[in-house]
FILO-516818 format. One record per residue: residue number from 1; x, y, z of N, C-alpha, C in turn. Coordinates in Angstrom, 2 decimals. Example, Ala and Ser with C-alpha at 12.3 -4.5 7.8 and 13.67 -1.06 7.14 Angstrom:
// FILO-516818
NODE  seq     n.c1     n.c2     n.c3    ca.c1    ca.c2    ca.c3     c.c1     c.c2     c.c3
NODE    1    13.19    -5.69     7.80    12.30    -4.50     7.80    13.20    -3.30     7.80
NODE    2    12.85    -2.25     7.08    13.67    -1.06     7.14    12.90     0.03     7.87
// end
This chain:
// FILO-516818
NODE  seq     n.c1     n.c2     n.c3    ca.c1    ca.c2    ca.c3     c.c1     c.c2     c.c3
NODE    1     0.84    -1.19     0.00     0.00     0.00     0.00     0.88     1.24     0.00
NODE    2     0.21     2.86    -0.33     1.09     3.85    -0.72     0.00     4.45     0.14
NODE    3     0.82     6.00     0.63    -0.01     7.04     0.57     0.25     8.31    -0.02
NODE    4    -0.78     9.21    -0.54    -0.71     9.81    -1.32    -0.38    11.36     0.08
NODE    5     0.61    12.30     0.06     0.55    13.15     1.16     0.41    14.32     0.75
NODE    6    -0.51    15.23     0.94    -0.42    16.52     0.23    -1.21    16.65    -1.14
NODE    7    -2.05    17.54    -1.20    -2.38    17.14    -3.15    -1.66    18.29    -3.55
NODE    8    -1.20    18.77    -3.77     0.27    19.43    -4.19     1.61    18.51    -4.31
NODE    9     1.65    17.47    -3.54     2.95    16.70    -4.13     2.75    15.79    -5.00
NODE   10     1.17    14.95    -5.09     1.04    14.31    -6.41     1.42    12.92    -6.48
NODE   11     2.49    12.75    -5.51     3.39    11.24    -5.93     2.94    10.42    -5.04
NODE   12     3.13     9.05    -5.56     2.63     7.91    -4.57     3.96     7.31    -3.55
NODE   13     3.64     7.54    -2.49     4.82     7.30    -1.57     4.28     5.47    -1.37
NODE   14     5.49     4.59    -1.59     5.36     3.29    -1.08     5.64     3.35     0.41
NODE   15     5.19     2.08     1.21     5.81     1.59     2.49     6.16     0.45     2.42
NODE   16     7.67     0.52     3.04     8.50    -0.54     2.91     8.70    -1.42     1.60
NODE   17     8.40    -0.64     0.24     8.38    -1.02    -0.63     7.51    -2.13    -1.29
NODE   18     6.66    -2.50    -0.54     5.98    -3.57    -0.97     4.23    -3.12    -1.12
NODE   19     3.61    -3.97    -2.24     2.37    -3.46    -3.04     1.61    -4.69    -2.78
NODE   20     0.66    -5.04    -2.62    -0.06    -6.02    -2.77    -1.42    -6.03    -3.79
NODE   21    -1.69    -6.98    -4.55    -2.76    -6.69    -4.96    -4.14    -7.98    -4.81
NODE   22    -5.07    -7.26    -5.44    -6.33    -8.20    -4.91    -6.36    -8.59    -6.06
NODE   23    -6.72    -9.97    -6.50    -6.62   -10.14    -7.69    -8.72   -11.12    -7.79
NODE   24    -9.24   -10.96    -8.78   -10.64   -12.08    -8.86   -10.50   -13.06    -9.80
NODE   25   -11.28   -13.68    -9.62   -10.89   -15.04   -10.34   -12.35   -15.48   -10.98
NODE   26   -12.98   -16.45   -11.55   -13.87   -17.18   -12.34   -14.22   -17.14   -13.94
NODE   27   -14.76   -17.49   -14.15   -15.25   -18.05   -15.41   -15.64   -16.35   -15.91
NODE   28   -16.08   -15.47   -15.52   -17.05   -14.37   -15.39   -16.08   -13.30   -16.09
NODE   29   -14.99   -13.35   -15.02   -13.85   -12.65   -15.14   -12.97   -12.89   -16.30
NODE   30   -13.24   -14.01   -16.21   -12.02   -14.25   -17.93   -13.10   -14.27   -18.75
NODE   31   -14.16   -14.26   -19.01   -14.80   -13.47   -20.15   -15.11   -11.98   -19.97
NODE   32   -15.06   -11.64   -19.23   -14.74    -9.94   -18.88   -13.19    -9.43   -19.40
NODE   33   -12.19   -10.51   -18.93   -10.62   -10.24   -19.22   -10.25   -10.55   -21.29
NODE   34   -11.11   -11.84   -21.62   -11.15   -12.23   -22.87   -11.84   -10.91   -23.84
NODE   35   -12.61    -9.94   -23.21   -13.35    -9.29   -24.31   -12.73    -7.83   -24.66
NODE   36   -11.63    -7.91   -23.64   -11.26    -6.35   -23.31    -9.78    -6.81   -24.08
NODE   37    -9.46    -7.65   -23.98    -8.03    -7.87   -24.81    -8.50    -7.36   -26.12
NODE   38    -9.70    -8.15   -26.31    -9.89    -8.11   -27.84   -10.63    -7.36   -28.63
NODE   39   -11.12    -5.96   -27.31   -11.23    -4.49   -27.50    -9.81    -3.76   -27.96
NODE   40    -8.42    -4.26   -27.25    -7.53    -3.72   -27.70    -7.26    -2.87   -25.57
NODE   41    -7.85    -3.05   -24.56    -7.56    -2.49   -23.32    -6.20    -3.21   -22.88
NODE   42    -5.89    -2.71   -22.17    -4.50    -3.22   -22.13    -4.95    -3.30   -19.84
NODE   43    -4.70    -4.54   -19.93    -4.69    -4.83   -17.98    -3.72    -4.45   -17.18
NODE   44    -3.63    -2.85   -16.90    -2.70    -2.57   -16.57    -2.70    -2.21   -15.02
NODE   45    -2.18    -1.33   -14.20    -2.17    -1.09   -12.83    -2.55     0.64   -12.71
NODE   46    -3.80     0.91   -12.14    -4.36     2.08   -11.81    -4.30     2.08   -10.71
NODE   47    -4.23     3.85   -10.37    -3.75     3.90    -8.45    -5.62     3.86    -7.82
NODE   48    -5.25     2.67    -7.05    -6.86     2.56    -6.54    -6.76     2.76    -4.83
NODE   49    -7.55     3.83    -4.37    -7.55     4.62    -3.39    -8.66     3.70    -2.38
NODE   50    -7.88     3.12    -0.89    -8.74     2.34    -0.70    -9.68     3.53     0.96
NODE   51    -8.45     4.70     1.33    -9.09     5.40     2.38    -8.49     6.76     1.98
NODE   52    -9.37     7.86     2.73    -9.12     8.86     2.45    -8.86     9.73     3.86
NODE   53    -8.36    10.89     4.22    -8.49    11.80     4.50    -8.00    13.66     4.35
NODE   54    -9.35    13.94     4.92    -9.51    15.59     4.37    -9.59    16.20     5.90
NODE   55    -8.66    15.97     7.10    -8.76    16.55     8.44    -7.52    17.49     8.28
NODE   56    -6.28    17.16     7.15    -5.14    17.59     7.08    -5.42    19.15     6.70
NODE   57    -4.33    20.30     6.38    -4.28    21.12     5.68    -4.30    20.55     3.74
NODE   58    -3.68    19.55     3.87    -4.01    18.70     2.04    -4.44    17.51     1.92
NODE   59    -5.27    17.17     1.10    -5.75    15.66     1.37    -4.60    14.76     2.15
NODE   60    -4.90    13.50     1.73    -4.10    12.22     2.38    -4.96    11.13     1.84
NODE   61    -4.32    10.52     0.88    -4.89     9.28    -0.03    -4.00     8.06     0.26
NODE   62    -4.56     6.71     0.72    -4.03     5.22     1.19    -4.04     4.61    -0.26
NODE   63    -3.46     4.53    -0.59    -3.26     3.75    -2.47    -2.77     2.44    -2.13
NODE   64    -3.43     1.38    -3.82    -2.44     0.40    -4.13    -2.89     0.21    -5.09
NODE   65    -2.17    -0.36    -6.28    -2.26    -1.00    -7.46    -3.56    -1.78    -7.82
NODE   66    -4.14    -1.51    -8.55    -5.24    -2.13    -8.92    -5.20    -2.01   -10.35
NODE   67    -5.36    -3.79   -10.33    -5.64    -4.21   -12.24    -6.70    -3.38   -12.81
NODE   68    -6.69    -2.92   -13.87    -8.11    -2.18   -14.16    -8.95    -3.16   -14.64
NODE   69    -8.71    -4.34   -14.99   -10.26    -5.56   -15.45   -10.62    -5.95   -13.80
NODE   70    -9.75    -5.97   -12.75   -10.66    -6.25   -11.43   -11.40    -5.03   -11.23
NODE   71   -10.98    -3.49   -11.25   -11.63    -2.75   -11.09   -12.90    -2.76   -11.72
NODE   72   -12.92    -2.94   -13.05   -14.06    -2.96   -13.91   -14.84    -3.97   -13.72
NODE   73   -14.68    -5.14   -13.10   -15.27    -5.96   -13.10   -16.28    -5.87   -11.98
NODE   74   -15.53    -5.14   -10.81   -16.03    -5.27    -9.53   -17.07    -3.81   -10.02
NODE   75   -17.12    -2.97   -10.47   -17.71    -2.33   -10.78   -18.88    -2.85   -11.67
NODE   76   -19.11    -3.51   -12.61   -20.07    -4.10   -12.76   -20.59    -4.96   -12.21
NODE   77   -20.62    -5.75   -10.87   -20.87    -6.01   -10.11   -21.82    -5.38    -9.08
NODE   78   -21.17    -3.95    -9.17   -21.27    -3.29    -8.23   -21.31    -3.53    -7.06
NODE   79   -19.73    -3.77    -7.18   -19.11    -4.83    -5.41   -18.73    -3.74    -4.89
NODE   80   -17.72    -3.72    -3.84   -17.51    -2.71    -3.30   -15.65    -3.25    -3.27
NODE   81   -14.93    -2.15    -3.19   -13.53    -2.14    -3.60   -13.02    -0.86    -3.43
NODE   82   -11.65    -1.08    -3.81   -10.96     0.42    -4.12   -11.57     0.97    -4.95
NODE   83   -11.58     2.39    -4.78   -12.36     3.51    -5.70   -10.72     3.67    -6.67
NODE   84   -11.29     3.88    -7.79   -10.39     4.18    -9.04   -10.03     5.53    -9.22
NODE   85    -8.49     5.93    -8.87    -8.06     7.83    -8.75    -8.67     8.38   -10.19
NODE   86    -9.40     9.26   -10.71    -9.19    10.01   -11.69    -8.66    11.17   -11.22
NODE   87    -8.52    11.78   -12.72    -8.17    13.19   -12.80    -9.23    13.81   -13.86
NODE   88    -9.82    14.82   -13.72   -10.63    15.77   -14.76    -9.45    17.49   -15.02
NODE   89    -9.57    18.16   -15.89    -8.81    18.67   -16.62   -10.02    20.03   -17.01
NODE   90   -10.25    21.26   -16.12   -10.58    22.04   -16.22    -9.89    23.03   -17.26
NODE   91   -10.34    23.04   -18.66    -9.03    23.72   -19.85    -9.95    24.97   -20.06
NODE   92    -8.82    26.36   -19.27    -9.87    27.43   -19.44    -8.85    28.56   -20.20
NODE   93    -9.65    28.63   -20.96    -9.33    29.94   -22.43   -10.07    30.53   -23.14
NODE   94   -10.08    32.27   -22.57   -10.67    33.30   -23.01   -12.01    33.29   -22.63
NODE   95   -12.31    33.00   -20.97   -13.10    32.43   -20.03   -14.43    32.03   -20.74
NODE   96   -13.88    30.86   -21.49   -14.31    29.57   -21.83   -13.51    28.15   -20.96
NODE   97   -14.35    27.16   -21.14   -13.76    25.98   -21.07   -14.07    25.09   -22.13
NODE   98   -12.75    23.87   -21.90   -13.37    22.80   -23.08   -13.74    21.77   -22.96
NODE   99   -14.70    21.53   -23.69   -15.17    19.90   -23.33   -15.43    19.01   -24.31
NODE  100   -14.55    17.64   -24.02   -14.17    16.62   -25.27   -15.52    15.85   -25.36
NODE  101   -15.69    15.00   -26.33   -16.61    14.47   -26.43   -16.00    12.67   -26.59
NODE  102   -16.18    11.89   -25.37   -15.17    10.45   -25.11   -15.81     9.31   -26.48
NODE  103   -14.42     9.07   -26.91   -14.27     7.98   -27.93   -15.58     6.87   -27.76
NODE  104   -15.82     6.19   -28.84   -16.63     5.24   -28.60   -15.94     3.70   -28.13
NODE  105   -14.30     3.66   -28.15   -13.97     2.50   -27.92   -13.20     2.91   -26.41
NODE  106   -14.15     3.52   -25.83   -13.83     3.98   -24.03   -14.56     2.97   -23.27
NODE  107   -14.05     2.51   -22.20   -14.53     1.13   -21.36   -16.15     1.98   -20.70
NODE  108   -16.07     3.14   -20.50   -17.74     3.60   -19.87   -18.08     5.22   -20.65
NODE  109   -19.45     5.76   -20.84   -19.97     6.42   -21.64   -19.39     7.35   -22.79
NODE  110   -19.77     5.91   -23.62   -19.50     6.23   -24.85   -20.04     7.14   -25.49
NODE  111   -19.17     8.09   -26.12   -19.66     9.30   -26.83   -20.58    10.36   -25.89
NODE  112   -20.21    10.27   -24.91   -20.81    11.64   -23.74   -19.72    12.78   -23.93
NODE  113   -20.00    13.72   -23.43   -19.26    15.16   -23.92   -18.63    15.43   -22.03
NODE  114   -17.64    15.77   -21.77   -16.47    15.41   -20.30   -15.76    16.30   -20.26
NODE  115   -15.03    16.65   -19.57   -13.73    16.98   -19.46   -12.91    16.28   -20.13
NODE  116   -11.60    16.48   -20.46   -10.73    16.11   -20.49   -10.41    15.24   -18.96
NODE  117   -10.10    13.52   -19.09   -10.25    12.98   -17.81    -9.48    11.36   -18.02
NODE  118    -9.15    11.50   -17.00    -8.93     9.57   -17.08    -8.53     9.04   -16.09
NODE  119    -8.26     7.72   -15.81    -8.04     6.91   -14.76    -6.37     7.43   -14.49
NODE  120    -5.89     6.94   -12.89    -4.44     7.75   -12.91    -3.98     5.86   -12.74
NODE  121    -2.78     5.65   -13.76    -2.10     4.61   -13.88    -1.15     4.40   -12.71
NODE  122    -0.92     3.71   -11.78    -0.07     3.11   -10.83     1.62     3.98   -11.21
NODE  123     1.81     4.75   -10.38     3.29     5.04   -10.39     3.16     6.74   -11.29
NODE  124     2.29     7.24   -11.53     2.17     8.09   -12.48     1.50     9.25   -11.47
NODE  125     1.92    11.08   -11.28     1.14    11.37   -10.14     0.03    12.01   -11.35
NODE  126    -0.75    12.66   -10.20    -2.04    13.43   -11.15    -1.72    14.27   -11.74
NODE  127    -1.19    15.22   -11.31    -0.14    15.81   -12.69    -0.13    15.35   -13.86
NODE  128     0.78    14.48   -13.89     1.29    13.78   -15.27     0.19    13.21   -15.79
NODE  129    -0.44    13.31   -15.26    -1.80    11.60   -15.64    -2.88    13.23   -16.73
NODE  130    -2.99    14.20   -15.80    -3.66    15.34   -16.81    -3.39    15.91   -17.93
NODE  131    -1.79    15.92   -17.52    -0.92    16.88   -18.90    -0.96    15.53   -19.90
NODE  132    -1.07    13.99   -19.69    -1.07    13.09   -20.96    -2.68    12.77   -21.11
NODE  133    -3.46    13.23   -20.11    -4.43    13.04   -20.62    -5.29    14.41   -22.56
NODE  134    -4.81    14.87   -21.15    -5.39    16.55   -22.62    -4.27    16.56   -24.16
NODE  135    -2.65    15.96   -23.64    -2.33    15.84   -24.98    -3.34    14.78   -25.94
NODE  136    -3.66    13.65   -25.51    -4.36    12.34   -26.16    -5.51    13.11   -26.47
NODE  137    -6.36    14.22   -25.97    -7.52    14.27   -26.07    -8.16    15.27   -27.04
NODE  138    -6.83    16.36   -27.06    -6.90    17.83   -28.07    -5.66    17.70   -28.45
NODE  139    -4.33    17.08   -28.28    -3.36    17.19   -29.10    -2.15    18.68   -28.28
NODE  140    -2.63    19.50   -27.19    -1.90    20.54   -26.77    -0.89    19.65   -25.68
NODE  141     0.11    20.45   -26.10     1.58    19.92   -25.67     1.75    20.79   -24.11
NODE  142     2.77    19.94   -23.36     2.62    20.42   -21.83     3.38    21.85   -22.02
NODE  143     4.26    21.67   -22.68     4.97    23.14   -22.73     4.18    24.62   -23.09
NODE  144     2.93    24.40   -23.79     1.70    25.60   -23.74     1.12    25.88   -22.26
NODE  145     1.12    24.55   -21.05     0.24    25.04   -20.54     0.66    25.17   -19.15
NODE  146    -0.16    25.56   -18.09    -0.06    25.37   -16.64    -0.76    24.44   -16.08
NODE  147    -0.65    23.95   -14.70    -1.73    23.27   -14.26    -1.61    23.58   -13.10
NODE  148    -2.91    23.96   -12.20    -3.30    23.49   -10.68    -4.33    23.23    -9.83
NODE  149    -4.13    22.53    -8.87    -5.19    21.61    -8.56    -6.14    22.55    -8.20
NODE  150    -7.61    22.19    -7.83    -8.66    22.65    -7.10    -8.69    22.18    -5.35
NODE  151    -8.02    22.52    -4.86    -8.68    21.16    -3.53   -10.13    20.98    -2.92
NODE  152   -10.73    22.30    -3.60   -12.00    22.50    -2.59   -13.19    21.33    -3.68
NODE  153   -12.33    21.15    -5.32   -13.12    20.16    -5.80   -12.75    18.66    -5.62
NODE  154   -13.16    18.32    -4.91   -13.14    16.80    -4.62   -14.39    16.36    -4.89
NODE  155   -14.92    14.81    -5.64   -15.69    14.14    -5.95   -15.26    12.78    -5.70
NODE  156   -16.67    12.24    -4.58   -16.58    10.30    -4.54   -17.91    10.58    -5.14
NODE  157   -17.38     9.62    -6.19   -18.74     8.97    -6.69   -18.41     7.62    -7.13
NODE  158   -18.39     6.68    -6.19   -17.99     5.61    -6.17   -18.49     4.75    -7.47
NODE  159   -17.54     4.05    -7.84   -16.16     3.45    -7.87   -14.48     4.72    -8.06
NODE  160   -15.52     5.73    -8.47   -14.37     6.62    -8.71   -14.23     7.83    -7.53
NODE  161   -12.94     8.29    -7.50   -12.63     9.35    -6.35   -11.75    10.60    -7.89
NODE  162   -12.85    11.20    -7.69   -12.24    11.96    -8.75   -11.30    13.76    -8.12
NODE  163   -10.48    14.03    -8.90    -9.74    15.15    -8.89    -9.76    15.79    -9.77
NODE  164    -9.25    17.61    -9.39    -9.56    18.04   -10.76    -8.41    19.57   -10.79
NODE  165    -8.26    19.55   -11.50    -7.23    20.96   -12.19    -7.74    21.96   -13.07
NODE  166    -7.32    22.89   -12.87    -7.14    24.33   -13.69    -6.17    24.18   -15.18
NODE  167    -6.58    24.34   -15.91    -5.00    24.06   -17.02    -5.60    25.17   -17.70
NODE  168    -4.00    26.57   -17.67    -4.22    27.57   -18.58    -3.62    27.29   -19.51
NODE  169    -3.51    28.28   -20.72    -2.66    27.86   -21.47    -1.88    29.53   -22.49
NODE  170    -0.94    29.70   -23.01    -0.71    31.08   -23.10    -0.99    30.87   -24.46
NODE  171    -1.75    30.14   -25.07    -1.86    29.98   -26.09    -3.44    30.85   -26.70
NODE  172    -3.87    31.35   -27.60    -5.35    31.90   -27.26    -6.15    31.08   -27.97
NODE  173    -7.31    31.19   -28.40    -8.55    30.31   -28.60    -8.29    29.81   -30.17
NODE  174    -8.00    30.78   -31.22    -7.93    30.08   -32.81    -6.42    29.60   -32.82
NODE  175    -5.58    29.77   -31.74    -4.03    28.47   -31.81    -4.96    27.08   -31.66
NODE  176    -6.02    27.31   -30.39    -6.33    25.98   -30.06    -6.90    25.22   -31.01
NODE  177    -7.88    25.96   -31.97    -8.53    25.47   -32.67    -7.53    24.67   -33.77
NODE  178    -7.11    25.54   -33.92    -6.19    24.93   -35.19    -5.21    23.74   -34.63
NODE  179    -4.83    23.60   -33.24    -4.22    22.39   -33.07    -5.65    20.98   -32.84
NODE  180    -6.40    21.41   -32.59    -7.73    20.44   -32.63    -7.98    19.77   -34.08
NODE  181    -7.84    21.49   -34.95    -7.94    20.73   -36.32    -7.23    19.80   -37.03
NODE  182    -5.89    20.02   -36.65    -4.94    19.70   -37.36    -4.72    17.75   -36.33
NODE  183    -5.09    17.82   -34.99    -5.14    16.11   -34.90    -6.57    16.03   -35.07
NODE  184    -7.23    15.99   -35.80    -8.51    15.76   -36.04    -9.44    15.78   -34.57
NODE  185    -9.12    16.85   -34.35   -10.27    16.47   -33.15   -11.20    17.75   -33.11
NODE  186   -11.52    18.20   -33.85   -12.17    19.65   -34.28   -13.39    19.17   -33.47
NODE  187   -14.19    18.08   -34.35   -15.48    17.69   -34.50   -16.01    17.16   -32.85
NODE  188   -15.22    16.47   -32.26   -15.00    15.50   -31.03   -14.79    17.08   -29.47
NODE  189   -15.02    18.31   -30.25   -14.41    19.22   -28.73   -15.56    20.62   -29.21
NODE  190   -15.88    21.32   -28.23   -16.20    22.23   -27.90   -15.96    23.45   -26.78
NODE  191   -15.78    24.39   -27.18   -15.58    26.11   -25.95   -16.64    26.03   -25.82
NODE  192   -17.88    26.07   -24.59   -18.74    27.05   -24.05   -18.29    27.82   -22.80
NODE  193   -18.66    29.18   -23.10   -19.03    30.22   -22.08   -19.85    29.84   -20.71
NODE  194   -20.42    30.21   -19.51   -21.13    29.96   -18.55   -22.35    30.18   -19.02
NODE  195   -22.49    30.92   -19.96   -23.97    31.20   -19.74   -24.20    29.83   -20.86
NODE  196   -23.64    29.10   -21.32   -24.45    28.53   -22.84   -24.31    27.02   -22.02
NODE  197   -23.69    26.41   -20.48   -22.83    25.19   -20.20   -24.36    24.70   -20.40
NODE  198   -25.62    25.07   -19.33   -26.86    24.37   -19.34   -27.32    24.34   -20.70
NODE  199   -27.80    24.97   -21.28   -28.14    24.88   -22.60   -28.00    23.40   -23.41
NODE  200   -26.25    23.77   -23.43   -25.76    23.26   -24.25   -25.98    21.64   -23.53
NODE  201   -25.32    21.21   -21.81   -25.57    20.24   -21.70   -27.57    19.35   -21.82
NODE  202   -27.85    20.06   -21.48   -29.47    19.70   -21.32   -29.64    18.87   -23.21
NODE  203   -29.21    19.28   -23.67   -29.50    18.69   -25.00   -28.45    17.63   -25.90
NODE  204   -27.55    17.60   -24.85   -26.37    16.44   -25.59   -26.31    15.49   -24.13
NODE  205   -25.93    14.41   -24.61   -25.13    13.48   -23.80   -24.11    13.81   -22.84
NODE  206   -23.94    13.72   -21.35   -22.95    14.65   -20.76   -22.20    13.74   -19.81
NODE  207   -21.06    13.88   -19.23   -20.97    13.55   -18.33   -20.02    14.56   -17.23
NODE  208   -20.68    15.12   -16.50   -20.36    16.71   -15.71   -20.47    16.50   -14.37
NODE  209   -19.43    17.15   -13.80   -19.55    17.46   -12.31   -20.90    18.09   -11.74
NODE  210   -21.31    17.83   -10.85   -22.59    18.88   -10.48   -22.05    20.36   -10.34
NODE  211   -21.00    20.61    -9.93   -20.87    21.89    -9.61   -20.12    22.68   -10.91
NODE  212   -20.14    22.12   -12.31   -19.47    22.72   -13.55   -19.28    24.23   -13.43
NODE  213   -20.78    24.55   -13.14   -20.67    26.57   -13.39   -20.16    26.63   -11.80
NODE  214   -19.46    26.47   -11.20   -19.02    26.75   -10.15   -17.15    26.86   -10.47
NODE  215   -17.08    26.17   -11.16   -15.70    26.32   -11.66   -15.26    27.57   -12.28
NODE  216   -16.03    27.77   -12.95   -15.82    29.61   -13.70   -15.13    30.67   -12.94
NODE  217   -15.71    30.43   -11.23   -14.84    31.34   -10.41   -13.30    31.46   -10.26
NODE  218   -12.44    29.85   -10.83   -11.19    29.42   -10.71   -10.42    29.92   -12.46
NODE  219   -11.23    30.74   -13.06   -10.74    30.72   -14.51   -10.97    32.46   -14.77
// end
């Protein structure tokens, strides 16, 4: 097991160097494990957060390695387990934000419109896990941008314990576009303003923090 100290330091501290993991087993599971190979998912190790605390001046997260087909599995189940770290990716320019619209070959809601977001991989801090998430997602390189955390946004919504960041960028709105265009992701992203977020979500597929227009104050 690790703990996570500070959400400003980001990194997973081991103890005594040793990780353990939970591993499941049956018939169920290897056709859960058989279908995701041959989606192309790769069974790798996500930091899965099994306790928390928020009594500190900065969080304090208890980590360990978790396969992501046990995670997923136990999640369709809807067993109970380590919650899975994300990161979400607040991208604010020319007080707009952006929001991707997730691939259809994504393990959960397909083609919903998100943040920029993803599971944080074992050994990787949230940091890093954001700045490679938003390159994969719009193509903007870490050297355009900034990042920092929110602490006051924290989300359990179990299976997931989600986190979330500020990412500026000195870049202005038609650079962005044109790097969207140019990895094809024009079609797949959208800027709204505060006033257009309801609008716009009420009539597409979403998947949003409750407190979205609350973020505007951090941008």
């Amino acid at each position: 097991m690790g703990l996570i100290t500070g959400y400003s330091d980001l990194k997973i501290k081991t103890e005594n160097g040793q990780v353990k993991n939970r591993f499941l087993h049956g018939e169920d599971y290897l056709n859960l494990e058989r279908k995701f190979k041959q989606g192309g998912f790769f069974n790798g190790e996500i930091l899965g957060c099994l306790d928390y605390d928020f009594s500190c001046p900065d969080i304090s997260l208890l980590c360990e390695p978790l396969k992501f087909f046990d995670f997923y599995y136990r999640m369709s189940l809807n067993k109970d387990g380590p919650m899975a770290v994300a990161v979400n990716g607040l991208f604010a320019i020319e007080n707009n934000i952006l929001l991707i619209r997730r691939d259809h070959n994504v393990y959960c809601y397909q083609g919903y419109w998100d943040l920029p977001a993803g599971l944080v991989p074992f050994g990787l801090s949230l940091r890093e896990r954001i700045i490679d998430r938003l390159k994969a997602d719009t193509g903007i390189e870490e050297s355009t941008i900034t990042c920092s955390t929110i602490p006051e946004f924290l989300e359990i919504r179990k299976p997931f314990f989600h986190t979330y960041f500020v990412i500026r960028t000195n870049l202005l709105k038609e650079d962005v576009r044109e790097i969207l265009r140019s990895n094809g992701k024009e079609e797949s992203s959208v800027f709204l303003k505060k006033e257009e977020i309801n609008d716009f979500l009420r009539l597409q597929k979403r998947v949003y923090p409750r407190f979205l227009n609350d973020f505007f104050q951090h941008i």
